[in-house]
C-alpha atoms as a printed R data frame, in Angstrom:
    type eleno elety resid chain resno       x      y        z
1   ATOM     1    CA   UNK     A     1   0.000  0.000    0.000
2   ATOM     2    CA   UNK     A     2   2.814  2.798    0.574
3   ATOM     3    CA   UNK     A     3   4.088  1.744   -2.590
4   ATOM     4    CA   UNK     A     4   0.829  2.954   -3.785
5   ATOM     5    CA   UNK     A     5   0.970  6.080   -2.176
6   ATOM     6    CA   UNK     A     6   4.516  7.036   -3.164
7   ATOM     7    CA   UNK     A     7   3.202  6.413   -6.505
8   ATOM     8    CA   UNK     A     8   0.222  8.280   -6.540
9   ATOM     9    CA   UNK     A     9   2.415 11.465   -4.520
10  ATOM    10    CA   UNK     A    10   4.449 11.007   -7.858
11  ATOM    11    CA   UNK     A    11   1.921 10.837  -10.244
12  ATOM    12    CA   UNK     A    12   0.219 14.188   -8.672
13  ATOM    13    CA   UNK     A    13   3.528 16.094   -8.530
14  ATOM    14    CA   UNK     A    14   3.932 15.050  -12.344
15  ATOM    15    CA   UNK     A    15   0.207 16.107  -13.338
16  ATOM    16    CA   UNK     A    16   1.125 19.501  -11.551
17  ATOM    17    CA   UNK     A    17   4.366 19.512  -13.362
18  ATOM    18    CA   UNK     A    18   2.384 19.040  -16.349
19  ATOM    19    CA   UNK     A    19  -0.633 21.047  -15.711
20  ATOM    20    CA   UNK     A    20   1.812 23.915  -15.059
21  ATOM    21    CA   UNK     A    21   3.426 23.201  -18.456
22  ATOM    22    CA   UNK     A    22   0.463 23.136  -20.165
23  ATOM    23    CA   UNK     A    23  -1.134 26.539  -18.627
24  ATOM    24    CA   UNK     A    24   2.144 28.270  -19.643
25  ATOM    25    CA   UNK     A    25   1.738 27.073  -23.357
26  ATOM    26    CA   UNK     A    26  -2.304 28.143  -23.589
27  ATOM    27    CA   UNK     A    27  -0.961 31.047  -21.961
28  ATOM    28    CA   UNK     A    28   1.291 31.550  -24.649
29  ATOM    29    CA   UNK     A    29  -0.854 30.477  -27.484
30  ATOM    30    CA   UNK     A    30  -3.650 32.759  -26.190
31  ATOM    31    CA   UNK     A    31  -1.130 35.823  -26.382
32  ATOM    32    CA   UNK     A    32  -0.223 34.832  -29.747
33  ATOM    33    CA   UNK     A    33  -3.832 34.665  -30.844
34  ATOM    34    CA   UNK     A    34  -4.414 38.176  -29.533
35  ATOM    35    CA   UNK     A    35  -1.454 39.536  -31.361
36  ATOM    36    CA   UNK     A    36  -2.534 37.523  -34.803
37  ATOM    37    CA   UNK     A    37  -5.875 38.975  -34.318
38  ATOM    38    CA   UNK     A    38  -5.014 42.425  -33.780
39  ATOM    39    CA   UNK     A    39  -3.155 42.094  -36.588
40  ATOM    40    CA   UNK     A    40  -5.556 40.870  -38.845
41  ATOM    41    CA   UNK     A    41  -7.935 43.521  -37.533
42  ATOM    42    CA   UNK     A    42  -5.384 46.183  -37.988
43  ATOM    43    CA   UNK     A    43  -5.213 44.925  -41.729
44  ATOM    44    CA   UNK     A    44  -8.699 44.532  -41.719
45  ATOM    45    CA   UNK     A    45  -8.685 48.560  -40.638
46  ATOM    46    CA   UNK     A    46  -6.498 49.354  -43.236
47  ATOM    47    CA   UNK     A    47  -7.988 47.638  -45.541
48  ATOM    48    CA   UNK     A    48 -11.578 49.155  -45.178
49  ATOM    49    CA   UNK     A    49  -9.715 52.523  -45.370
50  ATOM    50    CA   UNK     A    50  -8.292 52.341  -48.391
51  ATOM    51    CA   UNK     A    51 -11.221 50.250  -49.982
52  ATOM    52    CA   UNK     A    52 -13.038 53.801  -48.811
53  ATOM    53    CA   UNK     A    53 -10.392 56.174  -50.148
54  ATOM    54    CA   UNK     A    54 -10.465 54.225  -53.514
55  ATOM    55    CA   UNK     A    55 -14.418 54.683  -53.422
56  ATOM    56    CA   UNK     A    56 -14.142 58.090  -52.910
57  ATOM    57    CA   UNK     A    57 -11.810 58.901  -55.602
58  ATOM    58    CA   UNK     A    58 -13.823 56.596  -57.778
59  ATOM    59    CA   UNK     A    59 -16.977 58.450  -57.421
60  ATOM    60    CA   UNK     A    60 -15.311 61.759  -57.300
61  ATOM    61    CA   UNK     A    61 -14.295 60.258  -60.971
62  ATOM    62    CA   UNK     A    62 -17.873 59.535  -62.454
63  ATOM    63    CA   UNK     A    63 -19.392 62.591  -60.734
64  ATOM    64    CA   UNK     A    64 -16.805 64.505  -62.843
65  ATOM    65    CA   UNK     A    65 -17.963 63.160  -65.964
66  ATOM    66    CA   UNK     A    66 -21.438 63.192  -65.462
67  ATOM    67    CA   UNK     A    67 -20.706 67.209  -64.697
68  ATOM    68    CA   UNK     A    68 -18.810 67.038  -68.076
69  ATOM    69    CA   UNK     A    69 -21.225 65.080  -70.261
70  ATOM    70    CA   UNK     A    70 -23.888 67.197  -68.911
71  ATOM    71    CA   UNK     A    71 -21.821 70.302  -69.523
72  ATOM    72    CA   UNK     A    72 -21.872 68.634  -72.946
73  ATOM    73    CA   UNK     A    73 -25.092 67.901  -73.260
74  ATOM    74    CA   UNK     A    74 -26.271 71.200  -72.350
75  ATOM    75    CA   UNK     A    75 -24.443 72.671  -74.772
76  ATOM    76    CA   UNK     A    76 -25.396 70.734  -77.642
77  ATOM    77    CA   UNK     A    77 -29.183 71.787  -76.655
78  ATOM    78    CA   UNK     A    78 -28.154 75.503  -76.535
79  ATOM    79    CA   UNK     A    79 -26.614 75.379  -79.970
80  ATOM    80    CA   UNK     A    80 -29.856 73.050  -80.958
81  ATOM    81    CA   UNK     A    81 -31.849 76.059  -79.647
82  ATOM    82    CA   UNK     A    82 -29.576 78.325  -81.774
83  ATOM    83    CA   UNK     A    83 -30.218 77.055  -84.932
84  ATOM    84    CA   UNK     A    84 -34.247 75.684  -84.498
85  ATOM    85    CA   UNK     A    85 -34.269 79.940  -83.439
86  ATOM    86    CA   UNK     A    86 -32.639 80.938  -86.384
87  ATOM    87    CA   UNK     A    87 -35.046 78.732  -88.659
88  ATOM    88    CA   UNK     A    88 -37.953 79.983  -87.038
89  ATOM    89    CA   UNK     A    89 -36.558 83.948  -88.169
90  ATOM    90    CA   UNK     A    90 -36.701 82.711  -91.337
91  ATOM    91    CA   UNK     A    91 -39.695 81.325  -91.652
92  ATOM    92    CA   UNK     A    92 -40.962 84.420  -90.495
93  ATOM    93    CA   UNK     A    93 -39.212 86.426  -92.421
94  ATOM    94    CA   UNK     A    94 -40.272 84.601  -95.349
95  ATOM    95    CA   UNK     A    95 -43.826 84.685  -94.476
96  ATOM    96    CA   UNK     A    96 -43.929 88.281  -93.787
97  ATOM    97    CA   UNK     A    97 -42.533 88.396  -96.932
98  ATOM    98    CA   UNK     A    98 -45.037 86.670  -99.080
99  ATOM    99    CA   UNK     A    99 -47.962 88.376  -97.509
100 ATOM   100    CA   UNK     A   100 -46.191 91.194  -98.252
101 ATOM   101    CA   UNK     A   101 -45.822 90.172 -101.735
102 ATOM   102    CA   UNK     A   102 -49.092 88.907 -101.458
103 ATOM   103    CA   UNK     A   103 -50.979 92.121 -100.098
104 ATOM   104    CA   UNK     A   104 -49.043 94.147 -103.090
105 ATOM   105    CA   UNK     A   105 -50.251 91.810 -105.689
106 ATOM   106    CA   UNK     A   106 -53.819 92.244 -104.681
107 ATOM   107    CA   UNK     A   107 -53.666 96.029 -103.987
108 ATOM   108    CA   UNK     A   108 -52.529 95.939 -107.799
109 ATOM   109    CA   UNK     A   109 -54.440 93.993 -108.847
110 ATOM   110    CA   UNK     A   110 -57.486 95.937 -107.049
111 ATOM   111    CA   UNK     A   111 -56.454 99.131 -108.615
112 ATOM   112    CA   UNK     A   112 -56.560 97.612 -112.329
């Protein structure tokens, strides 16, 4: 029996000995897992920033072309404008003309 006992004294020191051992290496492990995890966040963070910087510049981008093509567009109406204006003078002009013509060629022909 107290070769029982001085066995069992030996096994506890050596699960101690052990237990120990293995609380130091989740210790350890659980230290490295923060670090690798505030690393990935911290890439993560970086990440996310420049994903948002890129977004940024990109719609900065297409909002300065929609401002252009509209610019353009604009433009194209005003000179559209222009020259539907300038047709409408002469059709004017030409009708004011032929009643003109018109009106004499009766008043003419009223006085024959």
């Amino acid at each position: 029996m107290e070769a029982l006992l001085e066995k069992e004294g030996e096994v506890e020191n050596w699960n101690d000995d052990r237990l120990d051992e293995l609380s130091r290496r989740m210790d350890e492990s659980a230290k490295e897992i923060r670090e690798e995890m505030r690393d990935g966040f911290k890439e993560m963070r970086e990440g996310f920033d420049r994903l948002g910087r890129e977004m940024k510049e990109g719609f900065a981008q297409v909002d300065r072309k929609m401002e252009e093509g509209f610019l353009q567009t604009s433009q194209r109406i005003d000179g559209t404008n222009s020259r539907i204006d300038r047709l409408l003078q002469t059709l004017l002009i030409g009708a004011v003309g032929a009643l003109v013509t018109l009106g004499a060629t009766l008043l003419g022909a009223a006085a024959l």
